[in-house]
C-alpha positions as CSV (number, residue, x, y, z in Angstrom):
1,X,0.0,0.0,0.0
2,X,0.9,3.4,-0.5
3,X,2.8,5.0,2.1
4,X,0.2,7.3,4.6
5,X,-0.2,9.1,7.5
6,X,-1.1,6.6,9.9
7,X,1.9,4.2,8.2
8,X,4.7,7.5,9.5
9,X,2.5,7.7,12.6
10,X,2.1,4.7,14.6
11,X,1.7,3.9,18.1
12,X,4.3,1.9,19.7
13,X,6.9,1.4,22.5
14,X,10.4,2.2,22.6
15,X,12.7,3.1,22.4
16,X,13.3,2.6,18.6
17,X,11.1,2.1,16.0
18,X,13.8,0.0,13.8
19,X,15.3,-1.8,17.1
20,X,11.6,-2.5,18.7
21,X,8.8,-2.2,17.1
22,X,10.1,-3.6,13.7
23,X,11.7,-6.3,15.1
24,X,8.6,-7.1,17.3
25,X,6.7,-6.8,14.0
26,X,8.5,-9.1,12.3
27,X,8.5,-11.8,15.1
28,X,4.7,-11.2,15.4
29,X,4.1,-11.9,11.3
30,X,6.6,-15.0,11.9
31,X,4.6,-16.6,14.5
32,X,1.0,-15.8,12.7
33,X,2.6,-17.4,9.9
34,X,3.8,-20.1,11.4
35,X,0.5,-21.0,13.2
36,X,-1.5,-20.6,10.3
37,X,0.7,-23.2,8.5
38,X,-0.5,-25.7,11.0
39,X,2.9,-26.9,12.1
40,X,3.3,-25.2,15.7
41,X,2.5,-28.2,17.5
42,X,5.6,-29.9,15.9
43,X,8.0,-26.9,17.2
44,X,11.0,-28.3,19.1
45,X,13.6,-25.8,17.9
46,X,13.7,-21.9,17.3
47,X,16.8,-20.4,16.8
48,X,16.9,-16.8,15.6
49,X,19.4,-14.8,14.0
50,X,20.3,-10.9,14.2
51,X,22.7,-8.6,11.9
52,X,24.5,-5.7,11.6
53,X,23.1,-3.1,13.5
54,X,20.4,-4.7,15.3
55,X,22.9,-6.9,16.6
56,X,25.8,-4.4,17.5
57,X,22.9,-2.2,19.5
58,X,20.1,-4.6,20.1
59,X,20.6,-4.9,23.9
60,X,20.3,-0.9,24.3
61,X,17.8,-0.8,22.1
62,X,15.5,-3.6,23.3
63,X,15.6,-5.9,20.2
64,X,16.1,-9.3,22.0
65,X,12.9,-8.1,24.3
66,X,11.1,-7.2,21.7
67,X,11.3,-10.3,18.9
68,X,10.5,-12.4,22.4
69,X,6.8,-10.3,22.4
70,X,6.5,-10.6,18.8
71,X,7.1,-14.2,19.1
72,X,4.7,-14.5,21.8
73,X,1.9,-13.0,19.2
74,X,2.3,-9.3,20.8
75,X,1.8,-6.3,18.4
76,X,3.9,-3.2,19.4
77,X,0.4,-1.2,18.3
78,X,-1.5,-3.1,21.0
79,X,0.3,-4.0,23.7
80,X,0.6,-1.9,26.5
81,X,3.5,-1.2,29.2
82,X,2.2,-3.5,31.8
83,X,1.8,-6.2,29.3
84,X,5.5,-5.6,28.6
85,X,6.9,-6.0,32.2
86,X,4.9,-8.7,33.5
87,X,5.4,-10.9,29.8
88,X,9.0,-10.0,30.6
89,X,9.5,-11.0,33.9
90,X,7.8,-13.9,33.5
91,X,10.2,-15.7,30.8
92,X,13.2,-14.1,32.6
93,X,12.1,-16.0,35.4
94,X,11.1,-19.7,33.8
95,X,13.4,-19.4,30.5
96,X,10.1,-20.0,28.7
97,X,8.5,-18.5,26.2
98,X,5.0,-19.1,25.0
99,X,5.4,-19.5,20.4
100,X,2.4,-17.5,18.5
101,X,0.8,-17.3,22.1
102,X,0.3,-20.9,22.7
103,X,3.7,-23.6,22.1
104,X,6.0,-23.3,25.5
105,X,9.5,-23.4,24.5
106,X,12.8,-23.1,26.2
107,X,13.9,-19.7,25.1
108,X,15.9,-16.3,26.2
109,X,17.5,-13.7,24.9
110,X,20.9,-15.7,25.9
111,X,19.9,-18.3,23.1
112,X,20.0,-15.7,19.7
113,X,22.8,-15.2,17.7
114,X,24.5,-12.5,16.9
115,X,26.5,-11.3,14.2
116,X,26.9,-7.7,14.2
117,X,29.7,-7.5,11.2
118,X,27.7,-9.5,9.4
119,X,25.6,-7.1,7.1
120,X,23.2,-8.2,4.5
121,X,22.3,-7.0,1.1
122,X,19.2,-5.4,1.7
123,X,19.4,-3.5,4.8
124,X,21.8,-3.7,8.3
125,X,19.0,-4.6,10.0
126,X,18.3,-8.0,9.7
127,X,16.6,-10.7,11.1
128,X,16.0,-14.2,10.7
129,X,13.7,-16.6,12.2
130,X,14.1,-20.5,12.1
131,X,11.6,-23.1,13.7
132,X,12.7,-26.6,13.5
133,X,10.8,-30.4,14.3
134,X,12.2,-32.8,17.1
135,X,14.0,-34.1,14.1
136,X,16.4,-30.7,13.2
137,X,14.0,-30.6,10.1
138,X,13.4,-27.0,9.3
139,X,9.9,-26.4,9.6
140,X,9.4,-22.7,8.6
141,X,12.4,-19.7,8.0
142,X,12.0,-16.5,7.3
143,X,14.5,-13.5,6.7
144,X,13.1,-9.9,7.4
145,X,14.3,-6.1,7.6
146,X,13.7,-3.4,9.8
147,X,13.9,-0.4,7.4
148,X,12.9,2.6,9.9
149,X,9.6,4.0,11.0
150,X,8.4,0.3,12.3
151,X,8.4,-0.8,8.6
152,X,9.4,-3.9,7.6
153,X,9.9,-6.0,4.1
154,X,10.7,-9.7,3.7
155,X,13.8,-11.0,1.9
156,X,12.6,-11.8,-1.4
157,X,9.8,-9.4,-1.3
158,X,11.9,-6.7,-1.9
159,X,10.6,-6.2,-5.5
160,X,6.8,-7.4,-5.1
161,X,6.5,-4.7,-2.1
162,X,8.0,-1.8,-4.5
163,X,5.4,-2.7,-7.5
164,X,2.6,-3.0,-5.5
165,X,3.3,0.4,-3.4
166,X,3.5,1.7,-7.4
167,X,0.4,0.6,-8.5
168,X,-1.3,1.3,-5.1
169,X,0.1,5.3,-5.5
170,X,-1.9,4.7,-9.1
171,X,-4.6,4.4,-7.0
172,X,-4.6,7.6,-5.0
173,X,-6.3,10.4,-6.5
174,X,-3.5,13.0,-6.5
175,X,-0.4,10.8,-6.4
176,X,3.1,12.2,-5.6
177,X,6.7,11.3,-4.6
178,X,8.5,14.3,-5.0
179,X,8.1,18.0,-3.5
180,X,8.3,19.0,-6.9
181,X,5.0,17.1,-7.8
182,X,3.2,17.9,-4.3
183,X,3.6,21.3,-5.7
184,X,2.3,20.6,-8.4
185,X,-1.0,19.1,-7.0
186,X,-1.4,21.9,-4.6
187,X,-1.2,24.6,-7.6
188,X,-3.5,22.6,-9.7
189,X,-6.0,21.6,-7.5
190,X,-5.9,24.7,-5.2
191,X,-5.1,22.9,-2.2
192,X,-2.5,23.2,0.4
193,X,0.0,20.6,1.1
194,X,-2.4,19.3,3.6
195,X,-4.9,19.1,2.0
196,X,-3.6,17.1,-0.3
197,X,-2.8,14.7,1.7
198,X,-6.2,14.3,3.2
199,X,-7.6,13.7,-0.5
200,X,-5.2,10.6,-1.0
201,X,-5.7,9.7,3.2
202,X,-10.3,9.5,2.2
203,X,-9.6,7.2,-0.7
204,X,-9.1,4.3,2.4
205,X,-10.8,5.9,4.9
206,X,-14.0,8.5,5.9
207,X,-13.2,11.8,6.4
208,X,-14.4,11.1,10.6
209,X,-11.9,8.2,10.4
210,X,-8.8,10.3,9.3
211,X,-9.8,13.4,11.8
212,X,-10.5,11.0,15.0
213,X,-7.7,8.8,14.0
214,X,-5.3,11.6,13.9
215,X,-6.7,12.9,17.0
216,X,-6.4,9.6,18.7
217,X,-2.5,9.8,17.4
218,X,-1.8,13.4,19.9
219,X,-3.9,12.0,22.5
220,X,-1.4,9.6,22.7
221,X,1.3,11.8,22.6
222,X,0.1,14.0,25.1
223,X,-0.6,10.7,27.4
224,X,2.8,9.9,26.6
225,X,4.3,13.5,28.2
226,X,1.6,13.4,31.2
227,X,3.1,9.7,31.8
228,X,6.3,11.0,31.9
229,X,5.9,13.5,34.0
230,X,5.0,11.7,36.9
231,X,8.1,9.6,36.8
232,X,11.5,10.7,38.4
233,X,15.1,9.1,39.1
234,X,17.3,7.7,36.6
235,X,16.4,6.1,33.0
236,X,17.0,2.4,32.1
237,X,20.0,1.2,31.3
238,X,23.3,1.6,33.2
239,X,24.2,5.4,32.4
240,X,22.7,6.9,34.4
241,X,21.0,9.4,32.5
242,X,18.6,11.1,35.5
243,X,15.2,11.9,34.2
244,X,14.8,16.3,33.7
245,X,10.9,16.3,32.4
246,X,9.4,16.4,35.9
247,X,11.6,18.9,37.3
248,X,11.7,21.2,34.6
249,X,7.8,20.9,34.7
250,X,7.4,21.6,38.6
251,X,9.8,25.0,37.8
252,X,7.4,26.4,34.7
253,X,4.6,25.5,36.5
254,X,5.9,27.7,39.4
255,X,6.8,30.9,36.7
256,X,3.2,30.9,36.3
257,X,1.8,30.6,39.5
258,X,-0.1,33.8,39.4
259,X,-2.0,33.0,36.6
260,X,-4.3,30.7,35.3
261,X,-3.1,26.6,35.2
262,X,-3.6,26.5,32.1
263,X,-1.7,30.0,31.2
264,X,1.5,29.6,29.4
265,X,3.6,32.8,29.3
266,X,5.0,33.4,25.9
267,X,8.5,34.2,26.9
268,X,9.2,30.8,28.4
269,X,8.2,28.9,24.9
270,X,11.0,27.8,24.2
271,X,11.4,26.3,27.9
272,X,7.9,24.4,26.9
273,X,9.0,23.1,23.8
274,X,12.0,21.4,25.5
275,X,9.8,20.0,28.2
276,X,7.5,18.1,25.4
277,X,10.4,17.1,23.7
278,X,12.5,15.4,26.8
279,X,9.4,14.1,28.4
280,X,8.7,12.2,25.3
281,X,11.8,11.2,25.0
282,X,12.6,9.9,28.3
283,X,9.2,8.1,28.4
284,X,10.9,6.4,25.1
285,X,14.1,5.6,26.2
286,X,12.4,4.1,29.3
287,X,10.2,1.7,27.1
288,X,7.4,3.9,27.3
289,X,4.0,3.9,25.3
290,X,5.1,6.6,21.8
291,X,3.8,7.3,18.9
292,X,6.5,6.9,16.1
293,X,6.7,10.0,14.5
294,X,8.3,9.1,11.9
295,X,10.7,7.0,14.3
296,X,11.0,6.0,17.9
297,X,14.2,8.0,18.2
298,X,12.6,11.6,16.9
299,X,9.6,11.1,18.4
300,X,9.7,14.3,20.5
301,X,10.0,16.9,18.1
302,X,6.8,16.4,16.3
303,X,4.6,16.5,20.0
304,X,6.8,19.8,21.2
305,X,6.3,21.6,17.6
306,X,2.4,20.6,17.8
307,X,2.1,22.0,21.5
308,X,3.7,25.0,20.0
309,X,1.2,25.9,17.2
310,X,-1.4,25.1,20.2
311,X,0.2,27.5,22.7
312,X,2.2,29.7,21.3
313,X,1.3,30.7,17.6
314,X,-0.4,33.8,17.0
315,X,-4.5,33.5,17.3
316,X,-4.6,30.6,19.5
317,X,-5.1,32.6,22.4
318,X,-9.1,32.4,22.3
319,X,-8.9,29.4,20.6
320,X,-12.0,27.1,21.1
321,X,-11.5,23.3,21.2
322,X,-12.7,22.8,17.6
323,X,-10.3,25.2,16.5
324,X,-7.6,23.1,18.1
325,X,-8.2,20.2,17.0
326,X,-8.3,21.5,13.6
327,X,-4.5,22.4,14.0
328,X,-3.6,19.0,15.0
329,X,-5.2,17.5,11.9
330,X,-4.0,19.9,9.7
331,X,-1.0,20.0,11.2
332,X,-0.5,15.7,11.0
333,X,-1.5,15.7,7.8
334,X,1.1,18.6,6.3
335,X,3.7,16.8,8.6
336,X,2.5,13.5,6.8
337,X,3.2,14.6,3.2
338,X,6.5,16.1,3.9
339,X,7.1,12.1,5.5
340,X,6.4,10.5,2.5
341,X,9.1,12.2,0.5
342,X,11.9,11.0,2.9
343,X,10.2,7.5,3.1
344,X,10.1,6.6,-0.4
345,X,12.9,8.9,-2.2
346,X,15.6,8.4,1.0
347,X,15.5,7.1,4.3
348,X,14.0,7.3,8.3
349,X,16.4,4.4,9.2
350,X,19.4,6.0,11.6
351,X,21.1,2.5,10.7
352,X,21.0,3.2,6.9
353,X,21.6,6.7,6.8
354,X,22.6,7.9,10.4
355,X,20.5,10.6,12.2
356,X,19.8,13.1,9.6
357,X,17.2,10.1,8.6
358,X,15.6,10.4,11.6
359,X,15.5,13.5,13.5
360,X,16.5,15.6,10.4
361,X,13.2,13.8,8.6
362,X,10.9,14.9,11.9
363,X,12.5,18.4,12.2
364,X,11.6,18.8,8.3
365,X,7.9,17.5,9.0
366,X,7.0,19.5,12.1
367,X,8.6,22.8,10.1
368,X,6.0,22.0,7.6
369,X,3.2,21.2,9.9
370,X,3.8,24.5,11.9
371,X,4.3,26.5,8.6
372,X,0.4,25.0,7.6
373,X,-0.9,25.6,10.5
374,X,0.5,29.4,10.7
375,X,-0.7,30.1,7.1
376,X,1.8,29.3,5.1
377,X,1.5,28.9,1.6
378,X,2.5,25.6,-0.1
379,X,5.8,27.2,-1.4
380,X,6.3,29.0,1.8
381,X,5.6,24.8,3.4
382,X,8.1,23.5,1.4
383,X,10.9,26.0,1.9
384,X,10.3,25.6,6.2
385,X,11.0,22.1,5.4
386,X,13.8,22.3,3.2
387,X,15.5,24.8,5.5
388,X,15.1,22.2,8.8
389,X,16.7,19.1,6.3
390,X,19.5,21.2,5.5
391,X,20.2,22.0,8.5
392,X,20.4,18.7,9.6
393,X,22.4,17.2,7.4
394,X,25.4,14.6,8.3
395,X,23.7,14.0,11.3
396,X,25.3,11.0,13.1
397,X,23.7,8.5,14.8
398,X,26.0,7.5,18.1
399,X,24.2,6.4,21.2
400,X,26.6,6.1,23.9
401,X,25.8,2.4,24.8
402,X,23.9,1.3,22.4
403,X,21.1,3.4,24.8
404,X,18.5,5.9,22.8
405,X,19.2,8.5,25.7
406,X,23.0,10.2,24.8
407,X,22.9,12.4,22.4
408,X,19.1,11.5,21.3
409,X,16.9,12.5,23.9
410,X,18.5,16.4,24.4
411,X,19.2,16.2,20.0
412,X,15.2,16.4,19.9
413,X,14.2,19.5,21.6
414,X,17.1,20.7,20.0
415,X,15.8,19.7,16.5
416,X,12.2,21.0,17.2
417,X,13.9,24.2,18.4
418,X,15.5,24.4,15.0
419,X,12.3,23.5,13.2
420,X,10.0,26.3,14.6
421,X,13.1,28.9,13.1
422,X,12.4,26.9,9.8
423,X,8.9,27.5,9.6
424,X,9.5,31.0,10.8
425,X,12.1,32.1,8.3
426,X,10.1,30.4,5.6
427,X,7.1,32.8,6.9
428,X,8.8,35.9,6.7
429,X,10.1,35.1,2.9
430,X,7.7,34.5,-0.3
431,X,8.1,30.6,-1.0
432,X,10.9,31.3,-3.5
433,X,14.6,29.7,-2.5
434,X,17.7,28.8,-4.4
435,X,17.9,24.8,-2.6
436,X,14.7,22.4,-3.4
437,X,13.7,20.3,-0.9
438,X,13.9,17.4,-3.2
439,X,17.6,18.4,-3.6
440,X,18.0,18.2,0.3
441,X,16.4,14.7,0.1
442,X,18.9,13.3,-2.3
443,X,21.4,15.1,-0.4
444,X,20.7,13.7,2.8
445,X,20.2,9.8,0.5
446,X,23.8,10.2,-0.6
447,X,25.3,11.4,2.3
448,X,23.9,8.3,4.2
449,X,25.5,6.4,1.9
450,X,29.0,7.9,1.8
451,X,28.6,7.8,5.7
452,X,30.9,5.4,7.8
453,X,29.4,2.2,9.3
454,X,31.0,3.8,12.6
455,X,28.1,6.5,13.0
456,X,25.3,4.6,11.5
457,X,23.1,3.4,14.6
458,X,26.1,0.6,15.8
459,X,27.8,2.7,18.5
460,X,31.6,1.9,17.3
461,X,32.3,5.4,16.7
462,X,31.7,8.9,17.3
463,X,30.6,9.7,21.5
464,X,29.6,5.7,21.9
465,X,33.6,5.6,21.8
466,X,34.4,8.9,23.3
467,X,32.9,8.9,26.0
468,X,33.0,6.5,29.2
469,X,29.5,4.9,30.0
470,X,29.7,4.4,34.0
């Protein structure tokens, strides 16, 4: 299917979309597969296979965790935070997993194999899953890939999955995979970016499924900041990284204690916007319940962007609730589009093109989204989003243990910091610019490429190296 808004926004746990959910994901479709063949009950054997990055990080990232729930049956979209610590602790505790839901098997994380300088044609992160008889007779393999955002494509599939996302984007009524021809649309039509993108969004779903799904998408995200809020101490994970959300909420809180709860004085925005943004992220890096937006690792700039066009963008002062929630669709939706173009014509993988992929892509969304919402016009969209890219480019991706806390979590209130400047300098100009954003894109494609294994999601270079963990 064609790539949409609910595909780049998805809700999930961390803390990384490729590391987590995808893997999950792909243990999940393994084990449906597997029952539906009608040989579980002949299962003796599983042995499972990791690669290249997922295997050089996997243990910071919660891989191993994670393909243990998908094998169980668990969906990252469905199962909740609770789920996750009692499943958890209850294999850690018998060495016993339970296959597709139903099969126990002696299993653990200690039993799968890694081979983290083994890379594979298709992607770094790869997977494979083998079940065999009592016999050593394979019963079912399968290879996957973890490409970025929660996606996933099968070995073999590669091909089959490109053609039918081609003829599905045949389908849609106004088509696009470059800026150039979103541009296009929007001038022909008369729409705006976002608009656009709810056309193509109604040709699966009713317009009331697209608005409350895409309300239901920042209800989450604002859960996930409440959530966080309440927790304090140190994150996950053996660094020691001490949780700032809470605190930092208690002090603004107190900068407005003569006015209204609800008041948020304009001159501290930028203190509010780093709140969302580390609350998110900390919730994330703690396992947390996100929404992927477009990745596990950036998903606290598009939240701390939103919460500024809510709070702090002119005319939202009297705004009535309809009126916000009008933002937050159009807002999605522009944010959407501008997703699509990295998706299909680069990458949102931090293992295949480091961290431009991923919080450069979310930066770039949420300066479109805010330049929407603040009445920009589709040229005037595209530029706030070409100016966030470029200034993301050759982003590393380097997590100091393997953890998505160091430089990730403090990197995304920085990037939605750098995104609201985007939208505002793209305001204050006419839409006209000398760089395209689809030149950015193949930029930021081919500077993935050239980029060393070292700072591509594996922590062998860059501060994972530099810097001491404990």
């Amino acid at each position: 299917m064609a790539v949409g808004v609910f595909d780049l926004f998805s809700i999930g746990i961390g803390p990384s979309s490729s590391h987590t959910v995808g893997p999950m994901r792909a243990a999940a479709v393994f084990a449906e597969e597997l029952k539906e063949s009608g040989a579980l009950d002949r299962v003796a054997g599983l042995r499972v296979d990791l690669y290249g990055s997922l295997a050089a990080t996997g243990h910071g990232h919660g891989t191993m965790t994670a393909i243990l729930l998908g094998l169980e049956g668990f969906h990252p979209e469905k199962i909740l935070p609770d789920e996750v610590e009692d499943r958890l602790a209850a294999i850690a505790e018998t060495g016993t997993l339970q296959l597709a839901g139903s099969v126990p098997l002696p299993y653990a994380v200690k039993d799968m194999v890694l081979r983290p300088l083994t890379i594979l044609p298709r992607h770094t992160n790869g997977m494979t899953f083998t079940v065999s008889d009592a016999d050593g007779e394979v019963l079912h393999s399968a290879t996957f890939f973890s490409v970025g955002g929660g996606f996933i494509v099968r070995e073999g599939e590669e091909d089959a999955a490109l053609k039918e996302l081609d003829e599905s984007k045949k389908e849609l009524p106004l088509p696009f995979r470059t800026a150039a021809e979103l541009l296009g649309r929007c001038q022909s039509k008369g729409l705006s970016i976002g608009e656009v993108m709810f056309v193509n969004e109604r040709a699966s779903r009713s317009e009331q499924e697209i608005r409350d799904g895409l309300l239901h998408i920042y209800s989450v995200m604002e859960s996930c900041v409440q959530v966080s809020l309440k927790r304090e101490g140190l994150l996950p994970g053996g660094l020691r990284v001490r949780r700032r959300a809470p605190d930092w909420h208690e002090r603004l809180l107190k900068e407005s204690r003569d006015h209204d709860p609800d008041y948020r004085d304009p001159k501290y925005w930028q203190e509010w916007v780093n709140l969302i943004a580390l609350a998110v992220n900390e919730e994330n890096a703690s396992g947390g319940r996100v929404v992927t937006a477009p990745t596990n690792g950036a998903a606290g700039i598009i939240p701390a962007v939103l919460y500024y066009a809510l709070h702090f963008a002119p005319g939202m002062e009297n705004a009535t609730q309809q009126d916000r929630d009008d933002v937050v669709v159009k807002f999605l939706l522009t944010a959407g589009a501008i997703g699509v173009l990295y998706k299909e014509q680069a990458s949102i993988s931090g293992a295949e093109v480091g961290c431009q992929g991923e919080v450069g892509s979310a930066s770039s969304m949420a300066a479109a989204g805010l330049a929407e919402v603040m009445g920009g016009t589709p040229a005037q969209v595209e530029n706030a989003a070409e100016i966030a890219m470029e200034h993301n480019l050759g982003l590393t991706c380097d997590p100091i243990g393997g953890l998505v806390q160091v430089p990730c979590i403090e990197r995304n209130a920085i990037a939605a910091a750098k995104a609201i400047n985007a939208a505002k300098m793209a305001l204050w100009g006419d839409g006209s610019h000398r760089v395209s954003l689809d030149e950015v894109i193949v930029t930021m494609r081919e500077t993935g490429r050239d980029m060393s294994s070292k700072y591509k999601e594996t922590a062998m270079g860059g501060l994972a190296v530099n810097v001491v963990e404990c």
